[in-house]
C-alpha positions as CSV (number, residue, x, y, z in Angstrom):
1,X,0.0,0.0,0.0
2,X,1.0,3.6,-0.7
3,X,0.9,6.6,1.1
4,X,0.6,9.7,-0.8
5,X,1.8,13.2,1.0
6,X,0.0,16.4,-0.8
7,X,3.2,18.1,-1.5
8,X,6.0,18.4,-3.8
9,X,8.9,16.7,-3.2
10,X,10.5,20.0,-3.9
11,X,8.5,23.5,-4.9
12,X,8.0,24.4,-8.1
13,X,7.2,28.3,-8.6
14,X,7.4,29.0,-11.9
15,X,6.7,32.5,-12.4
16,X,6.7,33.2,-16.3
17,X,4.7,31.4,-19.1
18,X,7.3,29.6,-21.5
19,X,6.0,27.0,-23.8
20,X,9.1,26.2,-25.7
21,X,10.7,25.1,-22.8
22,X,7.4,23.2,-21.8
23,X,8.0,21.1,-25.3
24,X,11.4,20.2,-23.5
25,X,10.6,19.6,-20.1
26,X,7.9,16.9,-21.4
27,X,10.9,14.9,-22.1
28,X,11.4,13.9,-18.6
29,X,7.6,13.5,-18.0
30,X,6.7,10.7,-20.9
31,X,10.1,10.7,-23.1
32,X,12.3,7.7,-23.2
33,X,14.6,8.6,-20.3
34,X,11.5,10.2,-18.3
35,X,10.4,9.3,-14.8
36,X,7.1,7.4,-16.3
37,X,9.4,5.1,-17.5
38,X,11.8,4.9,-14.7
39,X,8.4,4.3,-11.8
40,X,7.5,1.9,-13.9
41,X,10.6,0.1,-14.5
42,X,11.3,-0.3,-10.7
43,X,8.3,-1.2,-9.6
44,X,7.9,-3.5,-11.9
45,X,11.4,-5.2,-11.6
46,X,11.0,-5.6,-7.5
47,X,8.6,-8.4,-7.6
48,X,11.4,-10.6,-9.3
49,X,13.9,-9.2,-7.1
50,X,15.3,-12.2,-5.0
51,X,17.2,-9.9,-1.9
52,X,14.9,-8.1,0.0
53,X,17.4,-5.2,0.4
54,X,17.3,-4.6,-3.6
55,X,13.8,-5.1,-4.0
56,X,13.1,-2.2,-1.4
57,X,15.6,-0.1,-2.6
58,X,13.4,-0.7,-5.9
59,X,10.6,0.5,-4.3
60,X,11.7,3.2,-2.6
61,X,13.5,4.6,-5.5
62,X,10.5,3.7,-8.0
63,X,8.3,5.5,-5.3
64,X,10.6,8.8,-5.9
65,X,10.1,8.6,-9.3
66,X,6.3,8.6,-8.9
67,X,7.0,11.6,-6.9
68,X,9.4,13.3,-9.7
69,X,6.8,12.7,-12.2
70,X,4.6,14.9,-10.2
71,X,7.1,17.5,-10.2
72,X,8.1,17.3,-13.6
73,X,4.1,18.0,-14.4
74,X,4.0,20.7,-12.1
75,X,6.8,22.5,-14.3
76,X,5.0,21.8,-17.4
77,X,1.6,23.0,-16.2
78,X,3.0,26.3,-15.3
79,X,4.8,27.0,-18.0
80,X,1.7,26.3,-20.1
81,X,-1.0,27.9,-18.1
82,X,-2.4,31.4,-18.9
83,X,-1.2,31.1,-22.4
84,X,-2.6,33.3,-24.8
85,X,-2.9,32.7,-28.7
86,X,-0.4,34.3,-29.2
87,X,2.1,32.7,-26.8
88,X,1.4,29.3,-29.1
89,X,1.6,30.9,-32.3
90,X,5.3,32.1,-32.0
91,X,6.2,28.3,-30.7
92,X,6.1,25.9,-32.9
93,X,7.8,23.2,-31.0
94,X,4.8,23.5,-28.7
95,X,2.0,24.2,-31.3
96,X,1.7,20.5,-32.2
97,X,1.3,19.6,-28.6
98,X,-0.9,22.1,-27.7
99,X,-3.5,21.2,-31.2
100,X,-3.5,17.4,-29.3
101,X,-3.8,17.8,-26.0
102,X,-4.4,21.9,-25.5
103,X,-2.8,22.5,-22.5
104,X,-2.7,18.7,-20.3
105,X,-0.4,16.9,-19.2
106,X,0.3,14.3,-21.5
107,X,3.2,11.7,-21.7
108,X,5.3,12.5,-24.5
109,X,9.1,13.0,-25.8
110,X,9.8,16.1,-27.1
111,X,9.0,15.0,-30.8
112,X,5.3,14.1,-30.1
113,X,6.2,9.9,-29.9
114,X,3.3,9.2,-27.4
115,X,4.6,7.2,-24.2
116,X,5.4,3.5,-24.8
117,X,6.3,1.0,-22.4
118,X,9.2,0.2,-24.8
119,X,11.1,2.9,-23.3
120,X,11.7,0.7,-19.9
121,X,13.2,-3.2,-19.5
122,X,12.4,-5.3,-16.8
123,X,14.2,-8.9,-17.7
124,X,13.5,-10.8,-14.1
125,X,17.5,-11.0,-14.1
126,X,19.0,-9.4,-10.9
127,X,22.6,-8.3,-13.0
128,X,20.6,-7.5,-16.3
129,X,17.8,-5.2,-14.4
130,X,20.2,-3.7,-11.3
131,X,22.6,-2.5,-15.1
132,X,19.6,-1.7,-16.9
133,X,18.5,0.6,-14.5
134,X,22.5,2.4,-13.3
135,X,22.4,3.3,-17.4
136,X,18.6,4.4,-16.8
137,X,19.3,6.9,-14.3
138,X,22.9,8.2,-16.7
139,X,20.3,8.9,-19.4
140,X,17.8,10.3,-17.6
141,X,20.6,12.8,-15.9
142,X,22.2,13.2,-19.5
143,X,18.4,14.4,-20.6
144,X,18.2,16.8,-17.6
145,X,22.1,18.3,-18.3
146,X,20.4,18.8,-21.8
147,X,17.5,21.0,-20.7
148,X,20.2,22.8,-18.5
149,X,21.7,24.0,-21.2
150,X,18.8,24.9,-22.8
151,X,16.6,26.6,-20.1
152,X,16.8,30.5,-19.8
153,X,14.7,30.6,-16.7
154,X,16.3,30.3,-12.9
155,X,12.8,28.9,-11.8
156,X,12.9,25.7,-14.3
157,X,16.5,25.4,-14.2
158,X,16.6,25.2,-10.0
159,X,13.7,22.3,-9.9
160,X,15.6,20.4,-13.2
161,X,18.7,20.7,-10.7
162,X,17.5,19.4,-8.2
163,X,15.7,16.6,-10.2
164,X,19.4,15.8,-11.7
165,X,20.8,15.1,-8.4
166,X,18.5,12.6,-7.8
167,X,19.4,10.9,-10.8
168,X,22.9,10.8,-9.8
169,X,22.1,9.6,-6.2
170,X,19.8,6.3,-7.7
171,X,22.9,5.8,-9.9
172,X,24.7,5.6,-7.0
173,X,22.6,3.1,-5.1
174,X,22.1,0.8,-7.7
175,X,25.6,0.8,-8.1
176,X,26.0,-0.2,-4.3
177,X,22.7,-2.8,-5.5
178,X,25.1,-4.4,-7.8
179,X,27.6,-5.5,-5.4
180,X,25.3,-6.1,-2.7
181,X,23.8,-9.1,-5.6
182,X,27.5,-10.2,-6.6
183,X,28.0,-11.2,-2.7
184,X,24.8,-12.7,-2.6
185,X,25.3,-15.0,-5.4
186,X,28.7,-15.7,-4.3
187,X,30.1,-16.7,-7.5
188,X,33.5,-16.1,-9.2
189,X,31.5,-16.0,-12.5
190,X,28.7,-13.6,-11.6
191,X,26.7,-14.7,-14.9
192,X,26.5,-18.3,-14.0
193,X,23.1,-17.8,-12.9
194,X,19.9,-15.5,-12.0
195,X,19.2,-16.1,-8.6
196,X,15.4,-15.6,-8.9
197,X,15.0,-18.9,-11.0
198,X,17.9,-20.7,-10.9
199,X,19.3,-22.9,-8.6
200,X,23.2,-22.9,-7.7
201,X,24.5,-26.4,-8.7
């Protein structure tokens, strides 16, 4: 079960209208590298998970994401809302978006590819899903470095910092994850086997 606090894991005040920099920002709500994918990838992946450590560190992190997701709509919301014709007009980059789904949240990449559970791997396999995810939370940082460079306002560009650390942190963990499974499986080849369905012989 799941508790759900009614705040932001960190504020978002975004004080200016910007919808070219919305059409970026989506990235990290329903893009490839977003946090849809990344809640979804570990809380899919923990049920498999055969040390209980892992699989809560799964959940925990998978929870966060959940929690990013909300933050990551926040930004887009506000930088959408109050818009006036005008405002969509001069941005094409958001003008397709906003003729789909006016101003909604929506999960999509910043070219319009509609969100596809594709964009995350859950194999059962503790070494397979524990790398999948370390080069999960790379991309997901790469994607908020990118908007970094892009972003020209100090309101976006404090909450996509903040967001970014996180990624680094999980990257972090599941690293620790890793080696926490390699001395649990307690084999010189650590590919001999998935713990989860096979037996040691």
């Amino acid at each position: 079960m799941f508790v759900y606090d009614k705040k932001l894991m960190y504020p978002v005040n975004i004080k200016n209208p910007n919808p070219k920099l919305a059409s970026m920002v989506i990235a990290q709500f329903g893009g490839p590298d977003g946090e849809l994918g990344a809640a979804l990838r570990y809380l899919s992946q923990r049920y498999a998970m055969p040390y209980e450590e892992i699989k809560a560190l799964l959940t925990d992190v998978g929870m966060e994401e959940l929690g990013h997701l909300e933050m990551v709509a926040t930004l887009v919301h506000q930088l959408t809302r109050n818009l006036t014709d005008e405002d969509i007009q001069n941005n094409p980059s958001f003008a397709p978006y906003f003729i789909d789904h006016t101003t909604g949240i929506y999960p999509v990449s910043t070219a319009g590819v509609p969100f596809n559970a594709a964009a995350f791997a859950v194999k059962g396999d503790v070494l397979a899903d524990l790398s999948e995810d370390m080069a999960a939370e790379q991309k997901a940082r790469v994607t908020y470095d990118n908007i970094l460079r892009v972003s020209d306002d100090p309101d976006v560009s404090d909450v996509i910092r903040f967001l970014r650390e996180r990624e680094i942190v999980h990257f972090q963990r599941f690293g620790e994850a890793v080696s926490i499974a390699r001395d649990k499986m307690n084999q010189k080849n650590i590919y001999f086997m998935n713990p989860c369905f096979d037996k040691p012989q």
